[in-house]
C-alpha positions as CSV (number, residue, x, y, z in Angstrom):
1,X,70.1,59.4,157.5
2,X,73.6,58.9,158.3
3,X,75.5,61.6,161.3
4,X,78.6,62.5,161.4
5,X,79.8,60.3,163.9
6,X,78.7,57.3,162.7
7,X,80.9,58.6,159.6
8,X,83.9,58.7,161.7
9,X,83.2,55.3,163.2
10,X,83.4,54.2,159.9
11,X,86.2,55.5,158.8
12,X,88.5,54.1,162.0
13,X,87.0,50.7,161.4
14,X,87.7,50.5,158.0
15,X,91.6,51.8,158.3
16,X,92.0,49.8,161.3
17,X,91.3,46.9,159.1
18,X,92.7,47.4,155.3
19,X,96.2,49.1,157.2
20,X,96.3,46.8,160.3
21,X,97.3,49.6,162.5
22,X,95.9,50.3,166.1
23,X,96.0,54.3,166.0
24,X,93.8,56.0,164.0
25,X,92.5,59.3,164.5
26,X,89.8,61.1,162.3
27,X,91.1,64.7,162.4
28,X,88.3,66.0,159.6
29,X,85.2,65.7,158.5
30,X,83.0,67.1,156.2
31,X,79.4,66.5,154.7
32,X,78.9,66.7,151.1
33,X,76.0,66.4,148.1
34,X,76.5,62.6,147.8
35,X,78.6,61.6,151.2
36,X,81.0,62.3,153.5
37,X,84.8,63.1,153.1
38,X,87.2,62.6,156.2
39,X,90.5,63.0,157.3
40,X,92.3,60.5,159.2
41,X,95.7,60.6,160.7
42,X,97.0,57.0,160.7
43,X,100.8,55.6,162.4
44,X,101.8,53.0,160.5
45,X,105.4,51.2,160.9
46,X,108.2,52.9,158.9
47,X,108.3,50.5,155.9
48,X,112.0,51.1,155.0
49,X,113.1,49.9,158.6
50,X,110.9,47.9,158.4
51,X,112.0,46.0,155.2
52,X,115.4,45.9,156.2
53,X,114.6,44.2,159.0
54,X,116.0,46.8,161.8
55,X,114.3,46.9,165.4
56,X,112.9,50.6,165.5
57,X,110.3,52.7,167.6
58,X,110.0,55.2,164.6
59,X,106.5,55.1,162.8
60,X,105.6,57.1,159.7
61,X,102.4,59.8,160.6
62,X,100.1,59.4,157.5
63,X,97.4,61.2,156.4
64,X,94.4,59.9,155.1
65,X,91.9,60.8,152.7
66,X,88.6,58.4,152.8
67,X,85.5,59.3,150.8
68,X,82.6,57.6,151.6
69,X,78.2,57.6,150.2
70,X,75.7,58.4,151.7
71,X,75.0,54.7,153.2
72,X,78.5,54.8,154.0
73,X,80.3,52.4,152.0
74,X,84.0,53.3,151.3
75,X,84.3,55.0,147.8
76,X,87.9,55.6,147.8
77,X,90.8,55.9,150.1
78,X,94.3,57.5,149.6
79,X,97.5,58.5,151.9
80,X,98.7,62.2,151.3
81,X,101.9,62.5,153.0
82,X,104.0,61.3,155.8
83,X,105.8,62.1,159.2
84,X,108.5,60.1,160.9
85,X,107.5,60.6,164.6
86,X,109.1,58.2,167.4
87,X,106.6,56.0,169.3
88,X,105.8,55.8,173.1
């Protein structure tokens, strides 16, 4: 049986990788019938700045939904809203 923080080591890993981001923080978690869902807050690099190819410090604050099963494997994953924060 899986615990809860082995849930939330899965969920940085897996962010870390699919977004390529170094800051991930798992802000929820919560056991349920058939898995785990967590919450993740994620700072990614603003994309707009980004695409137009402007030097900037400013990185979008995204929140992360990640379901997982009970073996935890990764059912789903979704963004829910964002934050422009300035960097250190």
């Amino acid at each position: 049986m899986t615990n809860i923080q082995e849930a939330r080591e899965t969920v940085v890993k897996f962010l870390k990788e699919s977004l390529g981001v170094d800051r991930v923080r798992v802000i929820g978690v919560k056991k349920l019938d058939s898995g785990w869902e967590t919450e993740a807050e994620v700072y990614e690099e603003n994309s707009f700045l980004k695409s137009l190819g402007l030097p900037t410090r400013v990185q979008d604050r995204n929140i992360y939904i990640v379901k997982l099963d009970d073996s935890l494997e990764v059912l789903s994953y979704e963004r829910q809203q964002e934050h422009a924060v300035m960097s250190d």
